[in-house]
C-alpha positions in Angstrom: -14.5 24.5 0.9 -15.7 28.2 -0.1 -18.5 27.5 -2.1 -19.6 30.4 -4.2 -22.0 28.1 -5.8 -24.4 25.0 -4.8 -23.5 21.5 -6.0 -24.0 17.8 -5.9 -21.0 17.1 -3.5 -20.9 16.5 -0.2 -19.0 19.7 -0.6 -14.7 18.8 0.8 -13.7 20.3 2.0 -15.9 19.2 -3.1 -16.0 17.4 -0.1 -13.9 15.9 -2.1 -16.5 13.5 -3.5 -18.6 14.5 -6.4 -21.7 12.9 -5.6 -24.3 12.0 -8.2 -27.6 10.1 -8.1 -26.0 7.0 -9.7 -22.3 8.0 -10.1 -20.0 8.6 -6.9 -16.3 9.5 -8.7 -13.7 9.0 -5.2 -10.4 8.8 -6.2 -9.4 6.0 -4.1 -6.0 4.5 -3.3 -7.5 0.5 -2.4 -8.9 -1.5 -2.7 -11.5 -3.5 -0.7 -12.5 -7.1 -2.8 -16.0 -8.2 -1.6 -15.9 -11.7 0.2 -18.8 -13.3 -1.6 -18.0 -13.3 -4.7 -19.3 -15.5 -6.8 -18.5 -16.4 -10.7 -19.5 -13.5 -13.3 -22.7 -14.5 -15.3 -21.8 -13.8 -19.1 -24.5 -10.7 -19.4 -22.1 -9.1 -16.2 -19.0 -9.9 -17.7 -19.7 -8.8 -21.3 -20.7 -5.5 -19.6 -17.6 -5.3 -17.4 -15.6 -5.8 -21.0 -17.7 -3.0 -22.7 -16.6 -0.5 -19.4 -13.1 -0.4 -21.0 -14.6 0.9 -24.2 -16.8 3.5 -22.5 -14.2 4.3 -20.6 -11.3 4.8 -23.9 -13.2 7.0 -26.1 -16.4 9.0 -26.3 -19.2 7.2 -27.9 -22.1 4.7 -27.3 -23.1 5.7 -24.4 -26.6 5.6 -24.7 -26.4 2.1 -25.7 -24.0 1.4 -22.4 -25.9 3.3 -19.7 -29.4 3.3 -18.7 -31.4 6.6 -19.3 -31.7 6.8 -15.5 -28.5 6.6 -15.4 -27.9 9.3 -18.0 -30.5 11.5 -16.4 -28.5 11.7 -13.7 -25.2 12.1 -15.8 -25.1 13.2 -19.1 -23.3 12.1 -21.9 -21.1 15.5 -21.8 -20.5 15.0 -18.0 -19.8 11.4 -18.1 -17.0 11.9 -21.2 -15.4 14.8 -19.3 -14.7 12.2 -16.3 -13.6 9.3 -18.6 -11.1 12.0 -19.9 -9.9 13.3 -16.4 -9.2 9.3 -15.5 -7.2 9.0 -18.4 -5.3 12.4 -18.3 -4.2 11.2 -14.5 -3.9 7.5 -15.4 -3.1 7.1 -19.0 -5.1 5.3 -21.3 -7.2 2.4 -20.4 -5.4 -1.0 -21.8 -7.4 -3.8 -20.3 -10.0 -5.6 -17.4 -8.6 -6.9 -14.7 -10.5 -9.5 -12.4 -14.1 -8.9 -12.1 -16.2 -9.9 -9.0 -19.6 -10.0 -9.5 -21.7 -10.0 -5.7 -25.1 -10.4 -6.5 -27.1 -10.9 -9.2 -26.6 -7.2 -10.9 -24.3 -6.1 -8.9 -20.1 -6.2 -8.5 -16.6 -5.1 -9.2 -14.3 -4.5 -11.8 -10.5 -3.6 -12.5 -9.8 -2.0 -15.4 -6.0 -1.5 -16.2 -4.6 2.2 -17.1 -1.4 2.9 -18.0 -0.5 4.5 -14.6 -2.6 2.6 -12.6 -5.6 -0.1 -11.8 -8.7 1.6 -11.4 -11.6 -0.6 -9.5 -15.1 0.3 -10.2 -18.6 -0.8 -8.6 -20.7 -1.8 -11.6 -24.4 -2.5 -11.4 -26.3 -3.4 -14.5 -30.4 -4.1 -14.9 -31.8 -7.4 -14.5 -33.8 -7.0 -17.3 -32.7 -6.7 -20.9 -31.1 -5.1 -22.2 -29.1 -4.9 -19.1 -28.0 -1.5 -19.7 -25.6 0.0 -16.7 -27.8 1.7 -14.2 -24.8 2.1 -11.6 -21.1 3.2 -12.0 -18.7 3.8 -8.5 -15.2 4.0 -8.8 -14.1 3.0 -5.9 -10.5 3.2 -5.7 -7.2 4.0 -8.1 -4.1 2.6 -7.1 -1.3 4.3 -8.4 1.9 1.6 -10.0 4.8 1.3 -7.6 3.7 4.6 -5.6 6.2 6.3 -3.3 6.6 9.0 -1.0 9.1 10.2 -3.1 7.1 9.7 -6.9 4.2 12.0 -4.6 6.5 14.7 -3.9 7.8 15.2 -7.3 4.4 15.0 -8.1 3.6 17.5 -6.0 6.6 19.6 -7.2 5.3 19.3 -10.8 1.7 21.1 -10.0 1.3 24.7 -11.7 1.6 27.6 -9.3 2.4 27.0 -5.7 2.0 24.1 -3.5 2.8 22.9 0.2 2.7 19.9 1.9 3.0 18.7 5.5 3.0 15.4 7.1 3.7 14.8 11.0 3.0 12.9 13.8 1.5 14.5 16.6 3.2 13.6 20.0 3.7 15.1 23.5 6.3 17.3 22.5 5.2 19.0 19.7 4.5 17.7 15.9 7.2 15.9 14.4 7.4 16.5 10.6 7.8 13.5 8.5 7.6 15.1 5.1 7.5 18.4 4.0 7.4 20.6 0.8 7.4 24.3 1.3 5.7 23.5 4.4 6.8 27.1 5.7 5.3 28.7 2.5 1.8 31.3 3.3 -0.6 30.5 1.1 -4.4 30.1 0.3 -6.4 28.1 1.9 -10.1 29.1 1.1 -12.4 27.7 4.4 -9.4 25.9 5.7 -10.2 29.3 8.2 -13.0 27.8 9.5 -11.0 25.3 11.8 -9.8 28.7 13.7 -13.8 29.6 14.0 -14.1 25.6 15.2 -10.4 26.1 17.8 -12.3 29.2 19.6 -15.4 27.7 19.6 -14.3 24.5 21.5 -12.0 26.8 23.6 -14.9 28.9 24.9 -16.8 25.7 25.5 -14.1 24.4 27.2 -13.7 27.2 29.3 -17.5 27.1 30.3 -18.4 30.4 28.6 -20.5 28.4 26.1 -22.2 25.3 25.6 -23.0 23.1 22.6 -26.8 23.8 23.5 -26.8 27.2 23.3 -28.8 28.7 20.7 -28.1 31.9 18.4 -29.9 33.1 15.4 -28.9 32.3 12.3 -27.5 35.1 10.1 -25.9 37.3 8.6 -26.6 34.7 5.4 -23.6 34.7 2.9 -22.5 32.4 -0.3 -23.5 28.6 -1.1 -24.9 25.5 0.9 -28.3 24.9 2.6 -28.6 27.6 5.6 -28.4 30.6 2.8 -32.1 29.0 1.8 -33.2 28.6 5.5 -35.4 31.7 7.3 -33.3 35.1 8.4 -32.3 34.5 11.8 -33.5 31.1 12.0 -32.7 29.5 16.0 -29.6 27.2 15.8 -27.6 25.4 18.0 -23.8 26.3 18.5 -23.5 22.6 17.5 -25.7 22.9 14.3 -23.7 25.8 13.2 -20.5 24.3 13.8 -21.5 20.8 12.1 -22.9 22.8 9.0 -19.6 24.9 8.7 -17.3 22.2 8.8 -19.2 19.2 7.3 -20.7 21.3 4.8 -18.7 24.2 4.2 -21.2 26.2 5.3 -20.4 29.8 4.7 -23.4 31.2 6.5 -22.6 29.1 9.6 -18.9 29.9 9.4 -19.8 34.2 9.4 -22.6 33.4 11.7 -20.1 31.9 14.4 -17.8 34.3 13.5 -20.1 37.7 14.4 -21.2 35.7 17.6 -18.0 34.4 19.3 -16.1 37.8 18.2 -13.5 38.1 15.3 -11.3 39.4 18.2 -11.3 36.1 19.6 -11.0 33.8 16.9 -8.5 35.7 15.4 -6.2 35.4 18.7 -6.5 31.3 18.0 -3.4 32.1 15.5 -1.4 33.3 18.4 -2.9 30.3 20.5 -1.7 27.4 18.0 0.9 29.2 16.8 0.8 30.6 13.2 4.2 31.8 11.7 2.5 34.8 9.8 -0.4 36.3 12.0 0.4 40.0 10.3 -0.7 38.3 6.5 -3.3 36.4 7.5 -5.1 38.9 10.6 -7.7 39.8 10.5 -10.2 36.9 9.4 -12.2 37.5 7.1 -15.9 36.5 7.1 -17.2 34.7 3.6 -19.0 37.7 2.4 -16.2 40.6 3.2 -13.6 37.9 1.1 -15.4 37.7 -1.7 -17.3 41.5 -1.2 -13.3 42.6 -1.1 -13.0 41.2 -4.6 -15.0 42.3 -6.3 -13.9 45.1 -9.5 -16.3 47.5 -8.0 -14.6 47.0 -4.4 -11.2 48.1 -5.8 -10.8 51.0 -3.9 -11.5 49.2 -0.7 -9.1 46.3 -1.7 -6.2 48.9 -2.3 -6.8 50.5 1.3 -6.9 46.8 2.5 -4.2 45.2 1.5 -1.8 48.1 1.9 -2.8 48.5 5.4 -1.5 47.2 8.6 -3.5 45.0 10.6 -5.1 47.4 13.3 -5.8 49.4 9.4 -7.7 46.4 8.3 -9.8 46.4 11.1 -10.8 49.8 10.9 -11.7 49.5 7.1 -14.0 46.6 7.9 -15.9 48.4 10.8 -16.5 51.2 8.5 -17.2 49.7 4.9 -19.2 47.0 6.5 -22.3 48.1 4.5 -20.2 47.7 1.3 -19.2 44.3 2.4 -22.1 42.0 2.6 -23.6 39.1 0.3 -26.2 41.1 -0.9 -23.7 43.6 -2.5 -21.8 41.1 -4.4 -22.3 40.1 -8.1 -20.9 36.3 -7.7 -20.5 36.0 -11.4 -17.3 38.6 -11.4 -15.4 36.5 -8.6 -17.0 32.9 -9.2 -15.0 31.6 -12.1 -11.2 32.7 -12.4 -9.3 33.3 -9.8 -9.2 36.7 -7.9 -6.9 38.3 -5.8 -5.7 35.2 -4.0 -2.5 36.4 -3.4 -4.5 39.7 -1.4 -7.7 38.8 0.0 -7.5 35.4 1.1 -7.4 33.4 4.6 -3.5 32.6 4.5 -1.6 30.0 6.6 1.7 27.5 6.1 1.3 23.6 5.8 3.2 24.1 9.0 0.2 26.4 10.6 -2.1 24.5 9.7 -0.5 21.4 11.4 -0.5 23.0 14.2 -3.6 24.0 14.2 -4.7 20.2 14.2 -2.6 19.2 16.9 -4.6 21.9 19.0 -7.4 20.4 18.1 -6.4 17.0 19.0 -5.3 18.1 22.7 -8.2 20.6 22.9 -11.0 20.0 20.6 -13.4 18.1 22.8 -16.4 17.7 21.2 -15.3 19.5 17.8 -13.7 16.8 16.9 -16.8 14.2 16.0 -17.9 17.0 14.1 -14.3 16.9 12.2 -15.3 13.4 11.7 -18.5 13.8 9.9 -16.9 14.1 6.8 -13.8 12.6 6.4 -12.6 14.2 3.1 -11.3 11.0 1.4 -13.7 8.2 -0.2 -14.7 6.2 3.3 -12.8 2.8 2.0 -9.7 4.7 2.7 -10.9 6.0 5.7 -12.0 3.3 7.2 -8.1 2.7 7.8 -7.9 5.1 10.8 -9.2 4.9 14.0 -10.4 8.4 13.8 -10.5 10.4 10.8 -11.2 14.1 10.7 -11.1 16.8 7.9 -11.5 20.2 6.3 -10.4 21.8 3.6 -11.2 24.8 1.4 -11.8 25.6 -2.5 -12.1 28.1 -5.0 -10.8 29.5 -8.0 -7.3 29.3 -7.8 -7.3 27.3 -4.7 -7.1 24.1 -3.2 -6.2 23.2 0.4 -7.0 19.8 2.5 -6.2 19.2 6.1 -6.8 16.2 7.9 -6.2 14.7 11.3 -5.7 10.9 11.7 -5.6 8.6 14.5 -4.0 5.1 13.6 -5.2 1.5 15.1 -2.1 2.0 17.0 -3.9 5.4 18.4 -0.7 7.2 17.6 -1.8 10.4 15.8 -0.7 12.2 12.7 -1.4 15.5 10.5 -1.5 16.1 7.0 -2.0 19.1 5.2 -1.6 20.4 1.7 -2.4 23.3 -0.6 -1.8 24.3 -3.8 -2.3 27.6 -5.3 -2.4 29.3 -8.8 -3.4 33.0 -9.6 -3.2 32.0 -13.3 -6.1 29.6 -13.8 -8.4 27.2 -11.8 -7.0 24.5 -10.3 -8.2 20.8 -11.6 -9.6 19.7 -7.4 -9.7 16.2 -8.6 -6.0 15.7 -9.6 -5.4 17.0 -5.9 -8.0 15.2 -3.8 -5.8 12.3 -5.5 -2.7 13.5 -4.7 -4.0 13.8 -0.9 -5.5 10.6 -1.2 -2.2 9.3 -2.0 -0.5 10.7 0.8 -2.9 9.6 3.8 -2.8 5.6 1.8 0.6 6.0 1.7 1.3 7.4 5.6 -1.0 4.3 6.3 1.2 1.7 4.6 4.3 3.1 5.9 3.0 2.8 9.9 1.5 -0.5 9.2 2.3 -3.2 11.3 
């Protein structure tokens, strides 16, 4: 994801987790009953009963949820979530089994209208036995359907594409498509093209993993922007930070060092329908350095240009074009020029760009792995699960490559765009989430 700001999450591609100290919210699709249950004491189950309060209407909290708890989620936080689960699901209408593991600790159904939400619920041994620890841990959606995801999918605001193949031999084989053929935004969705080169050169013996680079030039969000100026990193470091992490400095600090020459010819390599919308790739700082209201002249001259124009206009306003020259606040919150100054590639691309990966990725593709993009219960039903996706104002994209028990191996990526107003991440990491549960279920044995 293109992070213009630090947060909690594990970043998704929000890494699609929002991580808290006590609270994980992953929009699961199933759920996974613990073995050794055991029969809910009366303090447990009187808590589970008081969830589907909490979770109806605003109020009580304080009396529900331990201060450490609340510390670590506030009352104005927590009621926004409660509201997103029942804008998705409907309103909550009653508990369903309850499993309780240990002595504090267990699980808990609560029924919504659309859907049975399960929750990990861990209350204080001593009184009052206030909540301490909340995890939802999955949301499966009534009587779900490729075809109820597709309208669903239809039905977002803007623009959205979806793809879902299997990989073979002979080329990916589309199972389900929407606009699949459709250029759109895909934030850091880029940074698999940085990854594709990357493995390539290695692959070719002009690198190694081991080699060591400086770190710079520093650009927006996650953990390297605090590290020294041209700090000594490993290929590998970089490339785990960038796609793990969503680490924009990584990502422009691979890009400067292998060559934007080189990593932009990895469209022609794996085949992207569009190269002349999408060339040539930006680095994290020119994108959002482009946007800006006082880079208006420059994003004229840009997008009116041909490709070889581009080029030239980055070479030469490259002073006008770095982090330090960008006000974050003007491009952070709605979105801008996402129809202009973007990394762009199809559902259909991007698929391919997986399957590339898959035949050629080598060692890139643990690193794929490292965060998987969906909660790890879901996961945890492939072989091999490998992700990355991109975000920002206005746009969503998640791509992920799969390996079933079978080891037959699939793609899936989406996107969904809107130069109107943000898009809500979490009603999409579900609708994702959906479709990799689903793809599971249908190649089940």
């Amino acid at each position: 994801m293109l992070n213009l700001v630090q947060h909690g999450a594990a970043a998704g591609d929000r890494k699609r987790l929002w991580l808290f100290p006590l609270l994980i919210i992953s929009l699961a699709l199933l759920f996974h009953h613990p073995a050794s249950a055991q029969q809910p004491s009366p303090v447990y189950q009187s808590r589970a009963a008081q969830l589907l309060q909490i979770l109806s209407a605003p109020g009580n909290e304080d009396e529900y949820f331990s201060s450490l708890f609340l510390d670590a989620v506030p009352v104005d936080r927590w009621r926004a979530i409660a509201a997103d689960l029942r804008a998705q699901h409907g309103q909550p209408v009653a508990v369903g089994a309850i499993n309780q593991t240990s002595n504090t600790a267990g699980q808990v159904e609560i029924r919504y209208e659309r859907a049975t939400i399960g929750f990990s619920l861990v209350v204080a041994p001593q009184a009052p036995n206030r909540v301490v620890g909340l995890h939802i841990v999955g949301a499966k959606t009534a009587q779900d359907s490729f075809d109820k995801l597709m309208a669903d999918f239809a039905a977002l605001p803007g623009s959205s594409a979806l793809a879902i193949a299997r990989l073979t031999d002979a080329g990916p084989q589309m199972l389900r498509t929407h606009h699949a053929d459709a250029q759109m935004a895909t934030g850091s969705s880029f940074k698999l093209y940085v990854l594709a080169e990357l493995a390539r050169a290695i692959q070719a013996r002009q690198r190694r993993w081991s080699d060591v680079i400086p770190l710079g030039p520093k650009s927006f969000s996650g953990r390297l922007m605090q590290w020294p100026d041209k700090a000594p990193m490993t290929l590998h470091s970089l490339a785990t930070a960038m796609i793990a992490e969503s680490d924009n400095s990584a990502s422009d600090t691979l890009l400067r060092a292998l060559g934007r020459d080189r990593v932009d010819a990895m469209l022609a390599t794996t085949g992207h329908e569009a190269p002349d919308k999408a060339l040539p790739l930006l680095g994290t700082a020119e994108a959002f350095a482009l946007k800006m209201p006082a880079n208006v002249d420059l994003r004229g001259r840009y997008t009116q240009g041909s490709v070889a124009d581009r080029r030239i206009l980055l070479r030469d306003a490259a002073s006008r074009l770095t982090a330090d020259k960008v006000d974050v606040g003007s491009v952070a919150e709605v979105p801008t020029a996402i129809d202009s100054i973007e990394w762009f590639a199809s559902s259909r691309d991007m698929i391919a760009l997986l399957d590339w990966l898959r035949r050629h990725g080598g060692e890139a593709l643990p690193i794929m792995a490292v965060n998987p993009g969906i909660p790890p219960a879901d996961a945890k039903r492939w072989r091999y699960l490998g992700y990355k996706g991109g975000s920002e104002p206005g746009v969503m994209a998640m791509n992920l490559l799969a390996q079933a028990q079978d080891g037959v191996w699939y793609a899936v990526s989406g996107s969904w765009n809107n130069p109107s107003e943000r898009v809500e991440e979490s009603r999409f990491v579900t609708l994702m989430t959906r479709a990799m549960n689903l793809l599971a279920d249908d190649i089940a044995p």
